[in-house]
C-alpha positions in Angstrom: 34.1 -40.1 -2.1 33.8 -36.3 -2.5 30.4 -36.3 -2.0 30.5 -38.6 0.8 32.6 -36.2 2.8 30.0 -33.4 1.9 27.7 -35.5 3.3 29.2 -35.8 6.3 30.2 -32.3 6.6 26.8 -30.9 6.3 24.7 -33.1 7.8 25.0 -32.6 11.5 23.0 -29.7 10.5 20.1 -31.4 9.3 20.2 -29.6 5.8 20.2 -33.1 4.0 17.9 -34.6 5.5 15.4 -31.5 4.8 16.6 -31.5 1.2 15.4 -35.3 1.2 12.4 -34.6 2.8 11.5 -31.9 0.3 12.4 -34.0 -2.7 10.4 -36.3 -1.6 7.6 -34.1 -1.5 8.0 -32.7 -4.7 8.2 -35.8 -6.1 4.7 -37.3 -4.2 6.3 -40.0 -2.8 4.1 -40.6 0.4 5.5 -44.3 0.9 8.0 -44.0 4.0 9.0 -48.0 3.5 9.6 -47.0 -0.3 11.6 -43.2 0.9 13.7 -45.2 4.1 15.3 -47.0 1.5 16.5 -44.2 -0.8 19.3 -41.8 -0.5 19.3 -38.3 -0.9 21.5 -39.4 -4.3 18.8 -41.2 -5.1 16.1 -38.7 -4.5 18.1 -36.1 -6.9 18.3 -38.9 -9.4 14.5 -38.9 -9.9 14.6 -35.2 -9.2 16.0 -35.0 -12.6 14.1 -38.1 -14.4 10.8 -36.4 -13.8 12.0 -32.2 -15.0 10.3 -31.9 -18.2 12.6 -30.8 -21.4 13.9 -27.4 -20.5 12.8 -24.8 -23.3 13.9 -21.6 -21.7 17.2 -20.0 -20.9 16.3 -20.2 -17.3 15.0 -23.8 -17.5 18.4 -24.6 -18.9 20.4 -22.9 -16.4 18.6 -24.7 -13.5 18.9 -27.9 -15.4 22.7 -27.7 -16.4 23.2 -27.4 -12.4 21.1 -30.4 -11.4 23.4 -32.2 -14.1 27.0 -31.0 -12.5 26.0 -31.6 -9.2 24.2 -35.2 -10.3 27.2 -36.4 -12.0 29.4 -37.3 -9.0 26.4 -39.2 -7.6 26.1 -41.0 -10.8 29.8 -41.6 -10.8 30.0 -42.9 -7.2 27.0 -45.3 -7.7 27.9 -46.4 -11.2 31.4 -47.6 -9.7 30.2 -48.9 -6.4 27.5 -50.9 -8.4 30.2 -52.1 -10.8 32.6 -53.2 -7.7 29.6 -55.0 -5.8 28.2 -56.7 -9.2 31.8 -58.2 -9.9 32.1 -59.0 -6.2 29.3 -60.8 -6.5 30.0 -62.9 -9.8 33.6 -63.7 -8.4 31.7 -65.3 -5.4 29.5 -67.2 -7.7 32.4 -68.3 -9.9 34.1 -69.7 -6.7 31.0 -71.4 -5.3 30.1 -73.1 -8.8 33.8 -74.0 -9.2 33.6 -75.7 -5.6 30.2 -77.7 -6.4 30.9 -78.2 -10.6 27.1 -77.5 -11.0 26.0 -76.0 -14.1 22.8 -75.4 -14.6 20.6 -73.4 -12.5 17.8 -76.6 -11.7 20.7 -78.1 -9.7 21.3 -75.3 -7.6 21.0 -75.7 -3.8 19.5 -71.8 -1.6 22.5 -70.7 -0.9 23.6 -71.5 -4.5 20.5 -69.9 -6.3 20.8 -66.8 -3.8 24.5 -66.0 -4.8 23.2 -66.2 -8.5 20.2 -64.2 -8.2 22.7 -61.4 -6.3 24.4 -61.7 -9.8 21.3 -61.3 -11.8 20.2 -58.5 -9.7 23.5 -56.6 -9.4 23.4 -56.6 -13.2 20.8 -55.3 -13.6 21.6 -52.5 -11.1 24.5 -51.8 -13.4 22.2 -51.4 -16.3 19.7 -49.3 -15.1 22.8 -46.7 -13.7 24.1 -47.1 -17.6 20.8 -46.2 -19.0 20.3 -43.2 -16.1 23.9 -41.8 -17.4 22.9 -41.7 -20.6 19.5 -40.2 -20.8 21.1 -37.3 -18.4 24.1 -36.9 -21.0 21.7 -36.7 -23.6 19.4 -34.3 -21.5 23.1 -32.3 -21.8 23.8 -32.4 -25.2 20.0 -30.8 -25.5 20.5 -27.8 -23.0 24.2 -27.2 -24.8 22.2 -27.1 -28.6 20.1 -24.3 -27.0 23.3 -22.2 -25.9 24.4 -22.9 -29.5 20.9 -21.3 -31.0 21.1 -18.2 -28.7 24.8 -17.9 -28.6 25.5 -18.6 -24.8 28.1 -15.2 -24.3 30.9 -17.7 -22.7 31.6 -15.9 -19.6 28.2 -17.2 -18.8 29.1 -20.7 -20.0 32.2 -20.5 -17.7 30.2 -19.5 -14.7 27.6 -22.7 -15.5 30.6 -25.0 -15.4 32.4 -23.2 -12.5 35.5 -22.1 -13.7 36.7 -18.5 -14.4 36.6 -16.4 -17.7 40.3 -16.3 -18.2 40.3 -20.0 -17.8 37.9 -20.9 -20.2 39.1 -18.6 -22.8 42.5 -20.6 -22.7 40.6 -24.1 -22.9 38.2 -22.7 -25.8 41.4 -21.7 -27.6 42.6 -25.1 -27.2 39.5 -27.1 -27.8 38.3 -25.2 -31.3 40.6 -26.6 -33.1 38.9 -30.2 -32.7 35.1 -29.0 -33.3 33.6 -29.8 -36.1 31.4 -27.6 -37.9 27.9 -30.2 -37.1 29.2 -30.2 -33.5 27.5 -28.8 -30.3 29.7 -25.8 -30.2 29.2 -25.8 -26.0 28.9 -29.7 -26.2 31.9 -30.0 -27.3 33.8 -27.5 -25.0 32.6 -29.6 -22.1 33.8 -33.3 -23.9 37.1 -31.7 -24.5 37.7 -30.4 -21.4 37.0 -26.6 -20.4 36.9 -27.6 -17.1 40.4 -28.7 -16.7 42.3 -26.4 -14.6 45.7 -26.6 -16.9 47.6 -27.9 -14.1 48.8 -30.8 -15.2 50.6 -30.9 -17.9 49.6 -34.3 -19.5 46.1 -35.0 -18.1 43.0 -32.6 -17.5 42.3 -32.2 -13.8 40.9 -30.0 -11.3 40.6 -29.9 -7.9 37.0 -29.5 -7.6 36.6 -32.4 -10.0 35.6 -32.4 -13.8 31.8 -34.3 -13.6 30.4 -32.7 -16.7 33.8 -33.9 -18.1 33.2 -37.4 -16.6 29.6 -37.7 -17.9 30.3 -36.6 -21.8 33.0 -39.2 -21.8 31.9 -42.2 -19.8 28.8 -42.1 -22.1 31.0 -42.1 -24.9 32.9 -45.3 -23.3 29.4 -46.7 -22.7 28.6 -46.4 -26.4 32.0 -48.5 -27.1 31.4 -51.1 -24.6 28.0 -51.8 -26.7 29.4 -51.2 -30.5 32.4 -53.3 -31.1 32.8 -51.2 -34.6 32.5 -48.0 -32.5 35.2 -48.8 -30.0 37.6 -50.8 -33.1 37.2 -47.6 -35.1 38.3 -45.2 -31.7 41.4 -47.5 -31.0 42.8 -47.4 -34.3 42.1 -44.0 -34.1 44.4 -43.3 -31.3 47.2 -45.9 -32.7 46.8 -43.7 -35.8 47.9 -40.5 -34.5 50.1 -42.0 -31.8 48.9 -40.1 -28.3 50.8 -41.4 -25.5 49.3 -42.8 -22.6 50.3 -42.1 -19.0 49.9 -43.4 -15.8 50.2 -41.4 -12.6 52.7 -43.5 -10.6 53.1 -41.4 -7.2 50.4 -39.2 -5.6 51.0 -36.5 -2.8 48.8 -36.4 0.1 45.8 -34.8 -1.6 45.6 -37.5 -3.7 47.2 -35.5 -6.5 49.5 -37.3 -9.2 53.3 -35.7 -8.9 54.7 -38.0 -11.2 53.5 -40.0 -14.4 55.3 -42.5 -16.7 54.4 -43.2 -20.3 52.3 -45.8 -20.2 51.8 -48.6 -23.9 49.1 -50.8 -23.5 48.4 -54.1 -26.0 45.8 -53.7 -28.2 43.9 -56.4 -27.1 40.5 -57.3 -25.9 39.7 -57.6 -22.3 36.4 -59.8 -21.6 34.1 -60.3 -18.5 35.6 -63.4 -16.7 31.9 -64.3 -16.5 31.3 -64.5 -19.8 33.9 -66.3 -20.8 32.9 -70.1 -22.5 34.9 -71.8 -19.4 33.1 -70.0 -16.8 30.9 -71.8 -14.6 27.9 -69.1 -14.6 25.6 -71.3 -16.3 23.8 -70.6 -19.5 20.5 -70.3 -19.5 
């Protein structure tokens, strides 16, 4: 929604609408049909699928920026394309339940065009998945390179947007959890440098945290595909007992003022469309 509002803010000038234009250029896309149909968000998505691996300091630099500002895009469209994909399969759910059909032969048009929406909106979904990872691991390769030339980490701080006496207090927090084979800068990012040290139980900052949001939704990304992965990470947690909160009430920024300890069951929460009693029908 942040970058919505940017959006808005800026583009009575016309500067988004240039930037668009000359993405598109650089990119040689000469198909108006094909560009009408993409956002700017979408434009500095393949902006940054088509940069070659950085192997410079510079090259980095310029990179790492493309990344922070690419990650609430990412986020926004990951999480609009999750709503509208389950949207979608609740609407098929309710029409199959309605008509008792279950395979797809028996389907009348209106029918087979809610399911293809389904097929179509998962697929969305996967594509974003497979776009955050690649630019997550496009991060973890820029932050290896600080580690060979020893990034000094006022420089680091300026990258990620946050002042020196900031990240000096998050770093002294943070190296206590970084293993010797980790990204050294990697890591610093994952954990948090970002994080203001408002709040006292949960990292935040008012500019948002997307490098933050990137290192760890890959992460949940990874669990949501290996069962072993996200079994070993929960027992992990129960192990060393970390509370959980939840923010409860919010001020008018949108800010949490007050959190309760929150203990969810250890259980496993499945896709209502996958489920055996589901009417999406198999295939």
């Amino acid at each position: 929604m942040r970058f919505k509002r940017q959006l808005i803010a800026r583009d009575s000038g016309g500067y988004f609408d240039n930037l668009a234009r000359k993405l598109a250029f650089r990119l040689k896309i000469t198909d108006k049909d094909f560009t009408e149909h993409m956002d700017l968000g979408d434009l500095l998505i393949q902006n940054l699928l088509t940069m070659e691996e950085p192997k410079t300091k510079q090259e980095c630099n310029n990179q790492f920026v493309w990344i922070k500002r690419l990650a609430p895009v990412l986020e926004e469209k990951y999480h609009e394309a999750k709503k509208r994909s389950h949207e979608y399969e609740l609407k098929l759910n309710k029409v199959l339940n309605e008509s008792k059909k279950q395979y797809i032969e028996d389907f009348d048009e209106y029918e087979r065009n809610c399911y293809e929406l389904v097929e179509a909106s998962r697929k969305i979904v996967m594509i974003l998945k497979g776009i955050i990872i690649w630019t997550d691991n496009r991060l973890k390769n820029i932050c290896k390179y600080y580690d060979e030339i020893d990034l000094p980490l006022s420089e680091f701080a300026s990258l990620v947007g946050i002042n020196l006496k900031t990240a000096e207090k998050n770093v002294a927090k943070i190296s206590k959890w970084i293993r010797d084979e980790d990204s050294k800068h990697y890591s610093y990012i994952f954990h948090g440098i970002e994080d203001e040290g408002i709040e006292k139980y949960f990292k935040w900052n008012r500019n948002g945290m997307p490098l933050f949001w990137l290192t760890t939704k890959t992460l949940a990304l990874y669990m949501d595909e290996n069962p072993n992965l996200k079994e070993l990470t929960i027992s992990f947690l129960a192990d060393t007992g970390v509370p959980m909160y939840i923010a409860t009430e919010f001020d008018e920024e949108g800010r949490p003022i007050k959190l309760d300890q929150y203990c969810p069951p250890l259980r496993e929460v499945k896709n209502v469309c996958k489920k055996r009693n589901s009417p999406l029908p198999y295939r």
